[in-house]
N, C-alpha and C positions, 0 to 999 in steps of 0.2 A: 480155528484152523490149526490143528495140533497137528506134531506130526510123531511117529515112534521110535526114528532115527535118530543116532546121535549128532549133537549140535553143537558144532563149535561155536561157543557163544560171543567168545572175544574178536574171532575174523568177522562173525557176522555184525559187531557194532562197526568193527572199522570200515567195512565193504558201505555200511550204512551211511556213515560219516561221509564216504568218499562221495555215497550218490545226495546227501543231503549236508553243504559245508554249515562251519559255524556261522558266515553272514546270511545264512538263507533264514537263520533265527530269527525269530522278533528282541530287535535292539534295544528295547524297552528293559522286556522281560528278564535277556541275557544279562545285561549292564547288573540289573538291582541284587539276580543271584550271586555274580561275582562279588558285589556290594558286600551281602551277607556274610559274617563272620562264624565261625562256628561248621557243626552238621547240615550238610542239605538232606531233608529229606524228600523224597520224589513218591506219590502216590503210586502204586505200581497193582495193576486189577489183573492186567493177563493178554487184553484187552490189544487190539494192532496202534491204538495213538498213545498208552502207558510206557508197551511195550518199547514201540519208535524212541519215547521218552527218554526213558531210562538207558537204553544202548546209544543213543546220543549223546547224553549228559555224560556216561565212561568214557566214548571215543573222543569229546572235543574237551574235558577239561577231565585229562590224567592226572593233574596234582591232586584232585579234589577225592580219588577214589576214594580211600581210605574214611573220609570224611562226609560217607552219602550213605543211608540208611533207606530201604525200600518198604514203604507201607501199605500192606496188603489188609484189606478189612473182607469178613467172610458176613454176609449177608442173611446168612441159612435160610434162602429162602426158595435155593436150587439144588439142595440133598448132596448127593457123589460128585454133583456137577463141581458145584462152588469148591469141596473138599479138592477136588480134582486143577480146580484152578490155584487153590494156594501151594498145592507140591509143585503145579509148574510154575510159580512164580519164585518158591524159594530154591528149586532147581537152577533156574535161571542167575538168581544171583548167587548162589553156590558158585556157580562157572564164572562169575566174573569180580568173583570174591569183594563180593558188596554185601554189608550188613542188611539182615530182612526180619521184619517184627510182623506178625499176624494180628488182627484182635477180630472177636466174634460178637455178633449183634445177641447179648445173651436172654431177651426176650421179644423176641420179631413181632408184632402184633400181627392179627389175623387180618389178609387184605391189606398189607402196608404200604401205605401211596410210597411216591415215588420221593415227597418232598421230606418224608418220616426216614425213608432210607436215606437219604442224601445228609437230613442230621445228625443220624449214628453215625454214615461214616466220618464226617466233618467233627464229631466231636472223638473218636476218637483217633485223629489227624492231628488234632490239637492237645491230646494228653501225652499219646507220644512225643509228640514236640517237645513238651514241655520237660517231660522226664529225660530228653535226649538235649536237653538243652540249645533245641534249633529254633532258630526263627524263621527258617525259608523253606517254602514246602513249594514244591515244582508238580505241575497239575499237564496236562497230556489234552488240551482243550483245545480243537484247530478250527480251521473254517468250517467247516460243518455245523459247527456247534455256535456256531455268533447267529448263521440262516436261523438255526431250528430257536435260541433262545427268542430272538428277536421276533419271528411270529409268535412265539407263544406268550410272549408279553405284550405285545402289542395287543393279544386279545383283551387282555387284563387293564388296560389303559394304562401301561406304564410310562413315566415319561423320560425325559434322556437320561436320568442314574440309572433304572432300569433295561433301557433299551441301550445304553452304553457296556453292555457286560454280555461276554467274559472280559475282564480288564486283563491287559498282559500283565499291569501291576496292580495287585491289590491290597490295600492294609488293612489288619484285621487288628481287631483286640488284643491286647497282652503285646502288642509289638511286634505278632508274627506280621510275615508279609504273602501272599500268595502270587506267583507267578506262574505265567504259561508262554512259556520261549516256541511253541509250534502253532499260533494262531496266524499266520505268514503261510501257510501248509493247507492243502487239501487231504481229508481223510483218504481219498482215492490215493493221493500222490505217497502217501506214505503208506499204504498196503502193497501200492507196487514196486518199491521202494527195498519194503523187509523181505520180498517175495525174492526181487533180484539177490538181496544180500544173505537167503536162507535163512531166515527168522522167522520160522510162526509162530501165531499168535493163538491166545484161546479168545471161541466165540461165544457171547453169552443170547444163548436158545430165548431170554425172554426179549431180546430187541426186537424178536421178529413178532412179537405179539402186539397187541394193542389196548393193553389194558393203559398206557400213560400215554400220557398226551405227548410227550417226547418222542415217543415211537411212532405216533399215528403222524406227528409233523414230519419225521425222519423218510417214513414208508411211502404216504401220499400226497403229500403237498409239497415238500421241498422240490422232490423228484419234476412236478410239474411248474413250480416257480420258475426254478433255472431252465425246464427248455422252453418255456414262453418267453423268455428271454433272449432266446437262437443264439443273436452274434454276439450277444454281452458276455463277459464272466460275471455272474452277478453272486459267487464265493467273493472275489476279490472286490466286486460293488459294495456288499454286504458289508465287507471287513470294512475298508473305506467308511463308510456310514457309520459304521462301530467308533473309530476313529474321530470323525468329527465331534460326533456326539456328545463321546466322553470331553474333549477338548469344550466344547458347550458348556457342557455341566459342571467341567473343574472352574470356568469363567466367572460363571455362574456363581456359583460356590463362594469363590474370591471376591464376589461384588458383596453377596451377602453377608458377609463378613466383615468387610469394611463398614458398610452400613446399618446394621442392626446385627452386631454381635450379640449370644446370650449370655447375660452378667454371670457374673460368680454366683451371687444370691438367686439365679434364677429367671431373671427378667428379660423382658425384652422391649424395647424401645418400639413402640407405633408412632410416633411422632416423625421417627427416621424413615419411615415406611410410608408417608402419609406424597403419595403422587408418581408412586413407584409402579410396574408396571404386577400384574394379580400375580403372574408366575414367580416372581421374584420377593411375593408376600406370602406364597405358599409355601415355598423352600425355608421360609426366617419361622414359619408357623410349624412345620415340617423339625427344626431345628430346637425349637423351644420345645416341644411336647418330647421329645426324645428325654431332654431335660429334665423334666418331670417324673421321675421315678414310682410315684402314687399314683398318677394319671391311667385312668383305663383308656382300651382301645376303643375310638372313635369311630362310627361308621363312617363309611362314605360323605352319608348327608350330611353326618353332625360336625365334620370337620368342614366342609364347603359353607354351611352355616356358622361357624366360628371364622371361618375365612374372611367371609363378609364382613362381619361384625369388624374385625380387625383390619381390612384393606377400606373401610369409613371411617374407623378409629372412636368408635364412638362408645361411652360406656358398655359396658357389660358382664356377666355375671352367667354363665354357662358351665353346667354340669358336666365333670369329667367321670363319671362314676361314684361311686360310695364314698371316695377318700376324699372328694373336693373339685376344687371349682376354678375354671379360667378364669379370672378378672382384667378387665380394664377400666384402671383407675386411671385420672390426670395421668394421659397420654404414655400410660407402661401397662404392661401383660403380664401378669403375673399367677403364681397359683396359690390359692386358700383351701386349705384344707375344712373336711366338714367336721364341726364341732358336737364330740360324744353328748348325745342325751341321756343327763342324768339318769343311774337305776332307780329302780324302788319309788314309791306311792310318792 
């Protein structure tokens, strides 16, 4: 929703600010960025929840201008479009004299899922970071997006670390931390929102296709979740759920851990595990093979078959790929690696 007229960009964050205050935030989210010491950098696509984003983030924390950087990633895989979307993003912070850095997916594969895009841009999310010396990257991720994660993982059999996400806090590798201060927000709410404060926004032509599963939940099943719903808000049901969940799986997390931490050397205690309930032997199983740096990826089966094995506690000797082998020796988990066969006659 571009428009050709010129934009005051500074009345339109503050008009915004007025119709969306700072406590309308998610208190999580806000809290850990103020936390953050250093640059924020804010994801910034073009996009009406980036957009919201970033003119929220100038309106409600003015000391911080100077100290926000806008990262725009070009996807090339929309021609004039995408081009088109990075002049109005660095446009936009032109006007509100906020630093903007570009980077381009410099070999798109042909047919690039959704999840392939998602890792360009995240990585390069994370170099800028790094060369900018930030640790908090601020994400444009609202209700809308917990509905649509949340069926599409739930197809996948995810369980609450999965189904608990988008997190408003999330810690990533290297120390960065990822938050999303607008999960409290309806996408609706905030396109009518920028509409009242004259802010448009650019719209990206492949949402409306259905080559990703993302679109096809966004298009046709969300739409019909929430009005079989009638008198419920099931955005704000949805978040709530989000909310428990995570709360679940941090619990969770913290039993397993007291219980069957993984050593320094690598092991893990079955013994400690021995009358514990399966899901809190999958999470300590879950924990250990992360561990494992050699270890190949596990099917399905072969990880529920190692599951077993370990929530009985009973020897074994189980193939993790070429590099080696899960063990359970006198009551510890451990991994062996497999031993070079000699060259030559």
């Amino acid at each position: 929703m571009a428009s050709k007229r010129a934009i005051d960009w500074p009345a339109g964050a503050e008009a915004l600010a007025k119709a969306i205050p700072k406590a309308r935030l998610d208190v999580r989210a806000a809290g850990a960025a103020e936390f953050a010491d250093g640059t924020w950098a804010v994801a910034f696509s073009g996009g009406s929840d980036s957009l919201a984003l970033l003119l929220l983030v100038w309106a409600h924390w003015p000391e911080r201008r100077k100290r926000v950087v806008a990262l725009h990633f070009n996807h090339r895989l929309r021609g004039r479009t995408a081009t088109a979307d990075a002049a109005f993003c660095a446009k936009v912070c032109a006007a509100l004299g906020v630093r903007f850095e570009t980077g381009e997916w410099q070999n798109p594969p042909r047919g690039a899922s959704e999840a392939q895009a998602r890792e360009a841009r995240l990585a390069f999310f994370r170099r800028a970071m790094k060369r900018r010396r930030s640790t908090c990257l601020l994400l444009g991720h609202q209700q809308d997006d917990i509905i649509e994660t949340q069926l599409m993982r739930l197809g996948r059999g995810s369980g609450t670390g999965g189904l608990a996400a988008p997190r408003p806090v999330q810690s990533m590798p290297g120390g960065q931390v990822f938050v999303r201060p607008l999960l409290t927000l309806k996408k609706g709410e905030l396109m009518a929102a920028l509409l009242r404060a004259g802010a448009p926004w650019r719209e990206d032509a492949t949402n409306d296709g259905d080559s990703y599963l993302r679109n096809r939940m966004r298009k046709s099943v969300v739409p019909a979740w929430v009005a079989a719903h009638r008198d419920r808000d099931a955005f704000a049901g949805a978040a709530l759920a989000r909310e428990r969940l995570e709360e679940d799986d941090e619990a969770m997390e913290v039993w397993r851990r007291e219980i069957a931490p993984v050593t320094a050397d690598g092991r893990l205690n079955v013994h400690g595990l021995a009358g514990r309930p399966r899901g809190l032997v999958r999470r300590a199983l879950q924990a250990w093979l992360v561990a494992q740096p050699l270890a190949g990826d596990l099917s399905r089966a072969g990880f529920d078959e190692l599951l077993t094995a370990v929530k009985a506690g009973r020897p074994t000797r189980f193939s993790l790929g070429r590099a080696g082998f899960a063990v359970i020796r006198r009551g510890w988990l451990g991994f062996e690696g497999s031993i070079p066969r000699p060259s030559g006659p």
